[in-house]
N, C-alpha and C positions, 0 to 999 in steps of 0.2 A: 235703190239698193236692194239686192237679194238678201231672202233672210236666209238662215240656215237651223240647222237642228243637229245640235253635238250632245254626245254624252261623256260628263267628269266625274267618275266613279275612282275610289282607291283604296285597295287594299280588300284586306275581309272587317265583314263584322258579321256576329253571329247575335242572336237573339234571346236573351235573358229568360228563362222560364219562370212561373211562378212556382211558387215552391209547392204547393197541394194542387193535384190533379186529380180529376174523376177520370175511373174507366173510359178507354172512349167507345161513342156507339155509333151505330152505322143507321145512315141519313141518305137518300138518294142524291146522286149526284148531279152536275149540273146537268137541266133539264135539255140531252138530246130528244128531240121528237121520238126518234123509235131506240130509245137506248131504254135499258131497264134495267143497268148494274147499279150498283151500289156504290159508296166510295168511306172512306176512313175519317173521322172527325174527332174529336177531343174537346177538352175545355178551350178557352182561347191562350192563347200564349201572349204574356206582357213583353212587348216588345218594349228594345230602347228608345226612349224618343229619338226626333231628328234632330235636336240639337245637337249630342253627339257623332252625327254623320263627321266626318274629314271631306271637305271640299278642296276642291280646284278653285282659289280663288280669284287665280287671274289667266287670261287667256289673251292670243294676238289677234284672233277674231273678230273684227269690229261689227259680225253680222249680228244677229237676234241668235241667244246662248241659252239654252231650256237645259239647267242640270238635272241628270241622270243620280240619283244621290241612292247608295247602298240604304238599306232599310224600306225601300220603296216596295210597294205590291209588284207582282208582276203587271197590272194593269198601268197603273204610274207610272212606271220605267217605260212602257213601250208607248202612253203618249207623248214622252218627250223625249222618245227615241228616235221616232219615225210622225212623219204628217199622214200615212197611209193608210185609214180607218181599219181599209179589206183586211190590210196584213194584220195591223193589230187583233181583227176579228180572226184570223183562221192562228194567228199564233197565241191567243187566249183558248181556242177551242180546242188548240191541240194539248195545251197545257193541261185541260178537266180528263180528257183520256187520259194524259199522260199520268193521273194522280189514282185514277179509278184504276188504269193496269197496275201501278204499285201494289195496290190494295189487293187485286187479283191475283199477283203474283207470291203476296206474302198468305196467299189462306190456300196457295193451291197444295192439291193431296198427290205426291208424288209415288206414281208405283214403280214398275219393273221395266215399262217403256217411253210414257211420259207422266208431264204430270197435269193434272188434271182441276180445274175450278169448279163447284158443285156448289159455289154458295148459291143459295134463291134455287133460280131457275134454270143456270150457267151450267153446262155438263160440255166442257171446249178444254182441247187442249188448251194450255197458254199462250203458245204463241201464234197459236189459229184465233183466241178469242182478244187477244191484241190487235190484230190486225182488223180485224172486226169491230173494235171501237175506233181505232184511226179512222179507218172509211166513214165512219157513223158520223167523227167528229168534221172532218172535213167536210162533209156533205153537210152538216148543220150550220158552220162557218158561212155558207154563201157565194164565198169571194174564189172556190177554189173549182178549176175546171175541170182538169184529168188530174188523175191522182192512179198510182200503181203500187206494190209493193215486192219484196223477195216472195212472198205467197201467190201472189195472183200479179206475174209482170205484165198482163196486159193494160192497156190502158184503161180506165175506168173513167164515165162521165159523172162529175158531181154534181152537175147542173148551174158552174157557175159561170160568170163572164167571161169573155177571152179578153175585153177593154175591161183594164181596171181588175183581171183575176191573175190566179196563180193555177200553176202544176207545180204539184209536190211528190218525189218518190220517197219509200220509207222503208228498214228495215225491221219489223214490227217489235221485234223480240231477238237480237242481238244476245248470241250466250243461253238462248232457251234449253240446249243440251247439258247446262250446268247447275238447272234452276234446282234440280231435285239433291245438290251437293251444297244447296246453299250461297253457290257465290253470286257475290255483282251481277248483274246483267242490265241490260238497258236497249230503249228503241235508238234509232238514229232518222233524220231527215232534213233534204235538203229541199228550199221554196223554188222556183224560178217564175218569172215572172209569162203571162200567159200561155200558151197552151202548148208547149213544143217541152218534152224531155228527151231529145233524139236532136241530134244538128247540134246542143248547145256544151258549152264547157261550165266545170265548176265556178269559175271565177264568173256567169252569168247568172248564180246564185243570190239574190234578195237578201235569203239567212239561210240559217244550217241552227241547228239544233240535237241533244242528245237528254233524252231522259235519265237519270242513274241509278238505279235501286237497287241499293245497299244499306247497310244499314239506318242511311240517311236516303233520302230521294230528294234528288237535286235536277233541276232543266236547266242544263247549261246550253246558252242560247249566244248568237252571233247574227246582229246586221250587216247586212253591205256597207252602211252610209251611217254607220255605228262606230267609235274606237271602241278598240275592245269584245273580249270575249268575256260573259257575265252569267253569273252562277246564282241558281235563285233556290231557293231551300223549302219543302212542302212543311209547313208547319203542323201542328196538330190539328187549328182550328178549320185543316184544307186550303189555306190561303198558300202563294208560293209569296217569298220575299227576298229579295233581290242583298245577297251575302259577300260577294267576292264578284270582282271584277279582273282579268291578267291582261295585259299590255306587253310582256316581254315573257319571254322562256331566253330564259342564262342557260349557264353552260353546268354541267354537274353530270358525275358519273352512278346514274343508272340506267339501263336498258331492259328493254320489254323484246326479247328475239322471238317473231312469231315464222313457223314455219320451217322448224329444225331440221325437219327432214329434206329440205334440199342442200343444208351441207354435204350431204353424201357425196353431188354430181355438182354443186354448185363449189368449186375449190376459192373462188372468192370471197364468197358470203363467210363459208369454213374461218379462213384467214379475217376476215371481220369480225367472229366472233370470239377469235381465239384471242384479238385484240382487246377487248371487251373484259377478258378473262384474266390477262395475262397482266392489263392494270387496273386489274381490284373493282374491276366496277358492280356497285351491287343489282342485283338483279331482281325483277321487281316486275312477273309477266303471273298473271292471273291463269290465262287463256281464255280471255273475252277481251274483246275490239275496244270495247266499250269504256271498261275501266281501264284500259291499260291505254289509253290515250287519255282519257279523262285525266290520269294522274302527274302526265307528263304539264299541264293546262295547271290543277292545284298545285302542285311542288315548284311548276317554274322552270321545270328542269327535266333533260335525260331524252332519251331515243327510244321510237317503236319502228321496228322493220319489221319487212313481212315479202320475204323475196321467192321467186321463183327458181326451178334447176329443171332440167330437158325431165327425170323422174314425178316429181313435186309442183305440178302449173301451178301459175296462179289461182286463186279461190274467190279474194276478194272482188267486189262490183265496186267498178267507179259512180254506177249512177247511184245507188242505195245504201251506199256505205264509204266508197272513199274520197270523193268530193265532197260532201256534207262536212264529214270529219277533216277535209284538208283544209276547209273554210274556218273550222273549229279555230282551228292550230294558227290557222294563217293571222286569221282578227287577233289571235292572242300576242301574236308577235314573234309565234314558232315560223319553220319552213316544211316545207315536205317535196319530198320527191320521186320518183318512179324509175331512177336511175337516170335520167335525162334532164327534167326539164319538171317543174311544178306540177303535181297532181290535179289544180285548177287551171289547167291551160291543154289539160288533154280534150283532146271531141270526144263527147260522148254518142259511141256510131250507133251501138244498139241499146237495151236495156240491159241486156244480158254481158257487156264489156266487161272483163275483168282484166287486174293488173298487177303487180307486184308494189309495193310501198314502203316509206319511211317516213315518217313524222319526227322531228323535234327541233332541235335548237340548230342554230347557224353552223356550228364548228362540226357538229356530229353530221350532219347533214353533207357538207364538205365531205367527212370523211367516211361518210356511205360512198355517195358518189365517185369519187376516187379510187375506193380499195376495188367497186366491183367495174370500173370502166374506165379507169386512169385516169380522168380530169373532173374537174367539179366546175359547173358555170358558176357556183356564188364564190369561187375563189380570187381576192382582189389581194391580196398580200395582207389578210388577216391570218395571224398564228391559229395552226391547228392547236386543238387540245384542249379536255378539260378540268376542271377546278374540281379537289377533292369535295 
Protein backbone atom coordinates (compact mmCIF):
# COMPACT_ATOMS: atom_id res chain seq x y z
CA UNK A 1 0.00 0.00 0.00
CA UNK A 2 1.21 3.58 -0.71
CA UNK A 3 1.54 6.02 1.86
CA UNK A 4 0.56 9.42 1.55
CA UNK A 5 1.12 12.81 3.23
CA UNK A 6 -1.98 15.27 3.72
CA UNK A 7 -2.35 18.30 5.46
CA UNK A 8 -5.79 18.96 7.98
CA UNK A 9 -5.61 22.50 9.00
CA UNK A 10 -8.75 24.81 9.84
CA UNK A 11 -9.65 27.85 10.28
CA UNK A 12 -7.25 30.75 12.08
CA UNK A 13 -5.80 30.82 15.30
CA UNK A 14 -3.55 33.41 16.39
CA UNK A 15 -1.12 33.30 19.25
CA UNK A 16 -1.70 34.68 22.84
CA UNK A 17 0.95 37.01 23.91
CA UNK A 18 2.32 37.51 27.21
CA UNK A 19 1.39 40.31 28.71
CA UNK A 20 5.22 42.12 29.63
CA UNK A 21 7.61 42.32 26.94
CA UNK A 22 11.14 43.68 26.64
CA UNK A 23 12.33 45.94 23.89
CA UNK A 24 13.21 43.75 21.23
CA UNK A 25 16.90 43.64 20.15
CA UNK A 26 18.71 42.78 17.12
CA UNK A 27 20.49 39.32 16.84
CA UNK A 28 22.06 38.20 13.65
CA UNK A 29 20.12 36.24 11.54
CA UNK A 30 20.01 32.83 10.46
CA UNK A 31 23.62 31.93 9.66
CA UNK A 32 23.86 32.48 5.57
CA UNK A 33 27.52 31.92 4.95
CA UNK A 34 27.98 35.38 3.32
CA UNK A 35 24.89 37.15 4.67
CA UNK A 36 25.73 39.83 7.38
CA UNK A 37 22.09 41.40 8.07
CA UNK A 38 20.56 41.43 10.85
CA UNK A 39 17.07 40.37 11.69
CA UNK A 40 14.23 41.36 14.62
CA UNK A 41 13.88 39.40 17.74
CA UNK A 42 11.78 40.02 21.01
CA UNK A 43 11.06 38.19 24.13
CA UNK A 44 9.36 34.78 23.29
CA UNK A 45 5.70 34.77 22.80
CA UNK A 46 3.54 32.21 24.97
CA UNK A 47 1.84 30.46 22.51
CA UNK A 48 -1.36 28.23 22.87
CA UNK A 49 -0.89 24.92 23.50
CA UNK A 50 -1.79 22.08 20.87
CA UNK A 51 -4.41 20.94 22.56
CA UNK A 52 -6.49 23.56 21.47
CA UNK A 53 -5.71 23.09 17.81
CA UNK A 54 -9.30 22.14 15.95
CA UNK A 55 -8.61 18.90 13.94
CA UNK A 56 -9.88 17.00 11.11
CA UNK A 57 -10.74 14.08 12.90
CA UNK A 58 -11.75 11.87 10.29
CA UNK A 59 -10.65 11.28 6.81
CA UNK A 60 -11.62 8.61 3.70
CA UNK A 61 -7.95 8.12 3.26
CA UNK A 62 -6.93 4.78 4.31
CA UNK A 63 -3.19 5.66 3.37
CA UNK A 64 -0.52 6.96 6.24
CA UNK A 65 -2.37 10.68 7.50
CA UNK A 66 0.58 13.13 9.12
CA UNK A 67 -1.73 16.20 10.37
CA UNK A 68 -0.82 19.63 9.44
CA UNK A 69 -2.18 21.32 12.86
CA UNK A 70 -2.37 25.33 13.00
CA UNK A 71 0.11 26.28 15.83
CA UNK A 72 2.80 24.34 14.16
CA UNK A 73 6.42 26.06 13.53
CA UNK A 74 6.93 26.65 10.00
CA UNK A 75 9.50 23.74 10.19
CA UNK A 76 6.61 21.23 11.65
CA UNK A 77 4.20 22.11 9.15
CA UNK A 78 6.32 21.39 6.19
CA UNK A 79 7.72 18.04 7.66
CA UNK A 80 4.40 16.70 7.46
CA UNK A 81 3.53 18.52 4.41
CA UNK A 82 5.82 17.27 2.17
CA UNK A 83 8.50 13.92 2.34
CA UNK A 84 11.03 16.31 0.31
CA UNK A 85 13.95 17.28 2.68
CA UNK A 86 15.46 19.75 -0.55
CA UNK A 87 12.04 21.61 -0.70
CA UNK A 88 11.75 21.78 2.99
CA UNK A 89 15.50 23.19 2.97
CA UNK A 90 15.15 25.90 0.31
CA UNK A 91 11.47 26.91 1.63
CA UNK A 92 12.93 27.28 5.44
CA UNK A 93 15.82 29.33 3.79
CA UNK A 94 13.54 31.42 2.08
CA UNK A 95 11.43 31.97 5.05
CA UNK A 96 15.02 33.55 7.24
CA UNK A 97 15.14 36.14 4.14
CA UNK A 98 11.94 36.53 4.15
CA UNK A 99 11.97 37.77 8.12
CA UNK A 100 15.38 39.75 7.68
CA UNK A 101 13.74 41.74 4.58
CA UNK A 102 10.72 42.68 6.88
CA UNK A 103 13.13 43.83 9.29
CA UNK A 104 14.86 45.84 6.51
CA UNK A 105 11.97 47.13 5.25
CA UNK A 106 10.69 48.53 8.53
CA UNK A 107 14.13 50.55 9.44
CA UNK A 108 14.58 51.82 5.96
CA UNK A 109 15.25 55.84 5.52
CA UNK A 110 12.98 56.94 2.88
CA UNK A 111 14.12 60.07 0.80
CA UNK A 112 12.86 61.97 -2.32
CA UNK A 113 13.74 58.87 -4.81
CA UNK A 114 14.03 55.82 -2.80
CA UNK A 115 14.33 54.35 0.12
CA UNK A 116 17.13 53.35 1.65
CA UNK A 117 18.56 50.48 4.45
CA UNK A 118 21.79 51.98 6.41
CA UNK A 119 21.47 49.73 9.38
CA UNK A 120 25.19 48.00 9.98
CA UNK A 121 26.93 47.99 6.97
CA UNK A 122 23.57 47.85 4.34
CA UNK A 123 23.55 51.25 2.32
CA UNK A 124 20.98 49.16 -0.68
CA UNK A 125 18.01 50.35 -2.02
CA UNK A 126 15.35 47.92 -0.66
CA UNK A 127 14.31 46.34 -3.27
CA UNK A 128 18.00 45.86 -4.55
CA UNK A 129 18.90 44.72 -1.05
CA UNK A 130 15.98 42.17 -1.11
CA UNK A 131 16.87 40.55 -3.77
CA UNK A 132 20.21 40.15 -2.59
CA UNK A 133 19.21 38.15 0.23
CA UNK A 134 16.79 35.93 -1.87
CA UNK A 135 19.87 34.90 -4.09
CA UNK A 136 22.08 34.51 -0.69
CA UNK A 137 19.14 32.40 0.68
CA UNK A 138 18.68 30.27 -2.17
CA UNK A 139 22.31 29.71 -2.69
CA UNK A 140 22.59 28.53 1.12
CA UNK A 141 19.56 26.15 0.69
CA UNK A 142 21.54 23.77 -1.59
CA UNK A 143 18.68 22.18 -3.33
CA UNK A 144 18.13 25.13 -5.63
CA UNK A 145 19.72 25.31 -9.24
CA UNK A 146 18.86 28.54 -11.31
CA UNK A 147 17.05 30.89 -9.61
CA UNK A 148 16.25 34.70 -11.42
CA UNK A 149 14.41 37.48 -10.34
CA UNK A 150 12.41 40.99 -11.80
CA UNK A 151 16.09 42.58 -10.85
CA UNK A 152 18.38 40.50 -12.62
CA UNK A 153 16.07 38.07 -15.19
CA UNK A 154 18.86 36.14 -16.20
CA UNK A 155 19.23 32.98 -15.07
CA UNK A 156 21.59 32.56 -12.19
CA UNK A 157 23.43 29.34 -11.13
CA UNK A 158 23.02 28.51 -7.35
CA UNK A 159 25.05 25.64 -7.47
CA UNK A 160 22.48 23.08 -6.78
CA UNK A 161 21.11 19.70 -8.29
CA UNK A 162 19.08 19.48 -11.35
CA UNK A 163 18.06 15.58 -9.66
CA UNK A 164 16.40 16.25 -6.67
CA UNK A 165 16.68 20.48 -7.20
CA UNK A 166 14.61 23.38 -7.84
CA UNK A 167 14.35 26.68 -10.10
CA UNK A 168 12.76 29.40 -8.32
CA UNK A 169 11.81 32.85 -9.87
CA UNK A 170 10.92 35.81 -7.57
CA UNK A 171 9.63 39.17 -7.29
CA UNK A 172 11.96 40.64 -4.73
CA UNK A 173 10.03 43.62 -3.44
CA UNK A 174 6.48 43.73 -4.92
CA UNK A 175 5.16 47.47 -4.03
CA UNK A 176 8.86 48.80 -3.39
CA UNK A 177 7.53 52.29 -4.99
CA UNK A 178 5.09 52.43 -1.92
CA UNK A 179 7.53 51.59 0.87
CA UNK A 180 8.24 55.13 1.60
CA UNK A 181 4.01 55.90 1.92
CA UNK A 182 4.13 53.20 4.46
CA UNK A 183 1.84 50.67 2.70
CA UNK A 184 1.93 46.61 2.61
CA UNK A 185 4.38 45.36 0.40
CA UNK A 186 5.61 41.93 -0.08
CA UNK A 187 8.14 39.40 -2.18
CA UNK A 188 6.32 36.75 -4.34
CA UNK A 189 7.81 33.31 -5.62
CA UNK A 190 7.20 30.42 -7.45
CA UNK A 191 9.49 26.71 -6.92
CA UNK A 192 9.43 24.34 -10.09
CA UNK A 193 10.97 21.59 -9.91
CA UNK A 194 14.52 21.21 -11.64
CA UNK A 195 16.24 23.46 -13.87
CA UNK A 196 13.88 24.73 -16.63
CA UNK A 197 11.82 28.14 -15.91
CA UNK A 198 11.11 28.69 -19.74
CA UNK A 199 9.00 25.63 -21.56
CA UNK A 200 6.99 25.14 -18.22
CA UNK A 201 3.50 26.31 -16.95
CA UNK A 202 2.41 27.52 -13.56
CA UNK A 203 0.32 24.50 -12.62
CA UNK A 204 4.18 22.62 -13.02
CA UNK A 205 4.81 24.75 -9.71
CA UNK A 206 5.98 22.46 -6.37
CA UNK A 207 4.61 25.74 -4.28
CA UNK A 208 4.21 29.45 -4.66
CA UNK A 209 4.62 31.50 -1.95
CA UNK A 210 4.22 35.42 -0.89
CA UNK A 211 5.84 37.26 2.02
CA UNK A 212 3.39 40.16 3.62
CA UNK A 213 4.83 43.10 5.43
CA UNK A 214 2.44 45.02 7.04
CA UNK A 215 1.80 45.60 9.90
CA UNK A 216 1.96 41.87 10.80
CA UNK A 217 4.40 39.71 8.51
CA UNK A 218 2.91 36.68 7.32
CA UNK A 219 4.54 33.90 4.59
CA UNK A 220 1.58 32.67 2.99
CA UNK A 221 2.85 29.53 1.57
CA UNK A 222 1.00 26.86 -0.97
CA UNK A 223 2.19 22.96 -1.90
CA UNK A 224 1.35 21.21 -5.04
CA UNK A 225 0.68 17.88 -3.08
CA UNK A 226 -0.73 20.22 -0.06
CA UNK A 227 -4.67 21.02 0.54
CA UNK A 228 -4.77 24.33 0.94
CA UNK A 229 -3.26 27.55 1.09
CA UNK A 230 -1.50 28.40 4.71
CA UNK A 231 -0.64 31.53 6.51
CA UNK A 232 2.15 31.52 8.91
CA UNK A 233 2.72 34.56 11.18
CA UNK A 234 6.67 35.99 12.11
CA UNK A 235 6.34 36.13 15.81
CA UNK A 236 8.48 38.32 17.97
CA UNK A 237 10.80 35.58 19.14
CA UNK A 238 11.56 35.37 14.85
CA UNK A 239 9.89 31.86 14.70
CA UNK A 240 7.08 31.94 11.83
CA UNK A 241 3.84 29.82 13.16
CA UNK A 242 1.48 28.36 11.14
CA UNK A 243 -2.24 30.70 11.82
CA UNK A 244 -4.69 30.17 9.17
CA UNK A 245 -5.16 27.92 6.64
CA UNK A 246 -8.25 28.73 3.24
CA UNK A 247 -9.59 25.97 1.43
CA UNK A 248 -12.49 27.97 -0.35
CA UNK A 249 -12.86 31.66 -1.37
CA UNK A 250 -16.97 32.23 -1.43
CA UNK A 251 -18.62 34.72 -3.16
CA UNK A 252 -18.74 38.40 -1.41
CA UNK A 253 -18.80 41.80 -2.97
CA UNK A 254 -15.33 43.41 -3.02
CA UNK A 255 -13.01 44.12 -5.72
CA UNK A 256 -9.38 45.19 -5.94
CA UNK A 257 -9.53 47.01 -10.00
CA UNK A 258 -5.87 47.05 -10.97
CA UNK A 259 -5.03 49.01 -14.14
CA UNK A 260 -7.72 51.66 -14.52
CA UNK A 261 -6.49 53.31 -17.08
CA UNK A 262 -7.33 50.80 -19.67
CA UNK A 263 -10.94 51.55 -19.17
CA UNK A 264 -10.44 54.52 -21.45
CA UNK A 265 -9.95 52.04 -24.77
CA UNK A 266 -10.82 48.98 -23.05
CA UNK A 267 -15.06 49.46 -23.27
CA UNK A 268 -15.39 45.97 -21.64
CA UNK A 269 -13.40 46.17 -18.73
CA UNK A 270 -15.20 50.00 -18.41
CA UNK A 271 -18.63 47.96 -18.37
CA UNK A 272 -17.17 45.48 -15.68
CA UNK A 273 -16.33 48.09 -13.46
CA UNK A 274 -19.26 50.01 -13.75
CA UNK A 275 -20.76 46.76 -12.67
CA UNK A 276 -18.87 46.54 -9.67
CA UNK A 277 -20.10 50.13 -8.95
CA UNK A 278 -23.39 50.08 -9.79
CA UNK A 279 -24.05 47.05 -7.11
CA UNK A 280 -22.38 48.47 -4.02
CA UNK A 281 -19.50 46.57 -4.05
CA UNK A 282 -16.83 47.78 -1.69
CA UNK A 283 -13.79 48.52 -2.91
CA UNK A 284 -10.76 47.38 -1.32
CA UNK A 285 -7.26 47.97 -3.91
CA UNK A 286 -4.22 49.21 -2.12
CA UNK A 287 -2.12 49.43 -5.24
CA UNK A 288 0.29 46.46 -4.42
CA UNK A 289 -0.18 42.86 -6.08
CA UNK A 290 0.66 41.75 -3.03
CA UNK A 291 -1.99 42.64 -0.49
CA UNK A 292 -4.58 43.06 -2.76
CA UNK A 293 -4.53 39.25 -3.35
CA UNK A 294 -3.49 38.39 -0.18
CA UNK A 295 -6.79 39.84 1.09
CA UNK A 296 -8.93 38.11 -1.29
CA UNK A 297 -7.00 34.49 0.48
CA UNK A 298 -7.79 36.14 4.31
CA UNK A 299 -11.44 37.43 3.72
CA UNK A 300 -12.37 34.40 1.66
CA UNK A 301 -13.85 36.55 -0.72
CA UNK A 302 -14.02 39.27 -3.71
CA UNK A 303 -12.06 39.76 -7.12
CA UNK A 304 -8.53 41.23 -8.28
CA UNK A 305 -8.27 42.07 -12.04
CA UNK A 306 -5.78 43.64 -13.81
CA UNK A 307 -6.59 43.80 -17.55
CA UNK A 308 -5.03 45.09 -20.48
CA UNK A 309 -6.49 48.01 -23.49
CA UNK A 310 -4.43 48.57 -27.12
CA UNK A 311 -3.37 52.14 -24.73
CA UNK A 312 -2.47 50.40 -21.26
CA UNK A 313 -0.40 46.72 -22.02
CA UNK A 314 -0.13 44.57 -19.81
CA UNK A 315 2.57 45.06 -16.98
CA UNK A 316 2.19 42.16 -14.97
CA UNK A 317 4.90 38.78 -15.53
CA UNK A 318 3.54 35.28 -15.52
CA UNK A 319 6.88 34.00 -14.42
CA UNK A 320 7.59 36.30 -11.13
CA UNK A 321 4.39 37.25 -10.20
CA UNK A 322 1.26 35.82 -11.79
CA UNK A 323 1.63 32.07 -11.69
CA UNK A 324 3.09 31.93 -8.16
CA UNK A 325 0.16 34.15 -7.10
CA UNK A 326 -2.43 31.94 -9.42
CA UNK A 327 -1.03 28.95 -7.45
CA UNK A 328 -1.74 31.19 -4.22
CA UNK A 329 -5.47 31.38 -5.18
CA UNK A 330 -5.91 28.17 -6.82
CA UNK A 331 -4.59 25.78 -3.37
CA UNK A 332 -7.07 28.19 -1.61
CA UNK A 333 -9.82 27.25 -3.59
CA UNK A 334 -10.16 30.66 -5.66
CA UNK A 335 -9.87 30.52 -9.60
CA UNK A 336 -8.03 32.91 -11.94
CA UNK A 337 -8.09 33.81 -15.17
CA UNK A 338 -6.33 35.64 -18.08
CA UNK A 339 -9.53 35.98 -19.92
CA UNK A 340 -9.44 32.54 -21.55
CA UNK A 341 -8.30 29.78 -19.70
CA UNK A 342 -6.45 29.49 -16.00
CA UNK A 343 -3.25 31.54 -15.42
CA UNK A 344 -1.56 28.11 -14.54
CA UNK A 345 -2.00 26.51 -17.74
CA UNK A 346 -0.29 29.38 -19.76
CA UNK A 347 3.53 28.44 -21.17
CA UNK A 348 5.59 30.21 -19.90
CA UNK A 349 7.77 31.18 -23.41
CA UNK A 350 10.12 33.72 -21.94
CA UNK A 351 11.02 35.32 -18.55
CA UNK A 352 9.96 38.54 -19.56
CA UNK A 353 6.00 37.15 -20.59
CA UNK A 354 3.54 39.34 -19.46
CA UNK A 355 -0.36 39.21 -19.20
CA UNK A 356 -3.46 40.62 -18.23
CA UNK A 357 -5.25 38.86 -14.86
CA UNK A 358 -8.09 38.02 -12.55
CA UNK A 359 -7.98 36.28 -9.41
CA UNK A 360 -10.95 35.38 -7.15
CA UNK A 361 -13.92 33.33 -6.38
CA UNK A 362 -15.96 31.16 -9.16
CA UNK A 363 -18.87 33.34 -9.87
CA UNK A 364 -16.75 36.65 -10.29
CA UNK A 365 -14.47 34.89 -12.34
CA UNK A 366 -17.41 33.68 -14.54
CA UNK A 367 -18.15 37.12 -14.71
CA UNK A 368 -14.88 38.65 -15.71
CA UNK A 369 -14.80 36.13 -18.41
CA UNK A 370 -17.99 36.92 -19.95
CA UNK A 371 -18.37 40.74 -19.77
CA UNK A 372 -14.76 41.00 -21.57
CA UNK A 373 -15.25 37.85 -24.23
CA UNK A 374 -18.84 36.57 -23.93
CA UNK A 375 -18.34 33.19 -22.62
CA UNK A 376 -16.87 31.83 -19.50
CA UNK A 377 -15.29 28.02 -19.63
CA UNK A 378 -16.13 27.53 -15.77
CA UNK A 379 -19.91 28.30 -16.63
CA UNK A 380 -21.95 24.85 -16.02
CA UNK A 381 -25.36 26.44 -15.11
CA UNK A 382 -24.16 27.90 -11.75
CA UNK A 383 -26.15 31.25 -10.97
CA UNK A 384 -23.95 34.23 -11.49
CA UNK A 385 -23.87 36.64 -8.55
CA UNK A 386 -22.64 37.69 -5.38
CA UNK A 387 -23.66 37.55 -1.64
CA UNK A 388 -23.87 40.85 0.11
Amino acid sequence: METGIACYTRRAFLPSASSKHSPPSISPSFAFRSLKSTSLFGESLRVASKSTTLRVSKTKDTSLITRCEIGDSLEEFLTKATPDKGLIRLLVSMGEALRTISFKVKTASCGGTQCVNSFGDEQLAVDLLANKLLFEALSYSHFCKYACSEEIPELQDMGGPVEGGFSVAFDPLDGSSIVDTNFTVGTIFGVWPGDKLTGVTGRDQVAAAMGVMGPRTTYVLALKDCPGTHEFLLLDEGKWQHVKDTTEIGEGKMFSPGNLRATSDNPDYAKLIDYYIREKYTLRYTGGMVPDVNQIIVKEKGIFTNVASPSAKAKLRLLFEVAPLGLLIEKAGGYSSDGHQSVLDKVINNVDERTQVAYGSKNEIIRFEETLYGKSRLKGGVPVGAAA
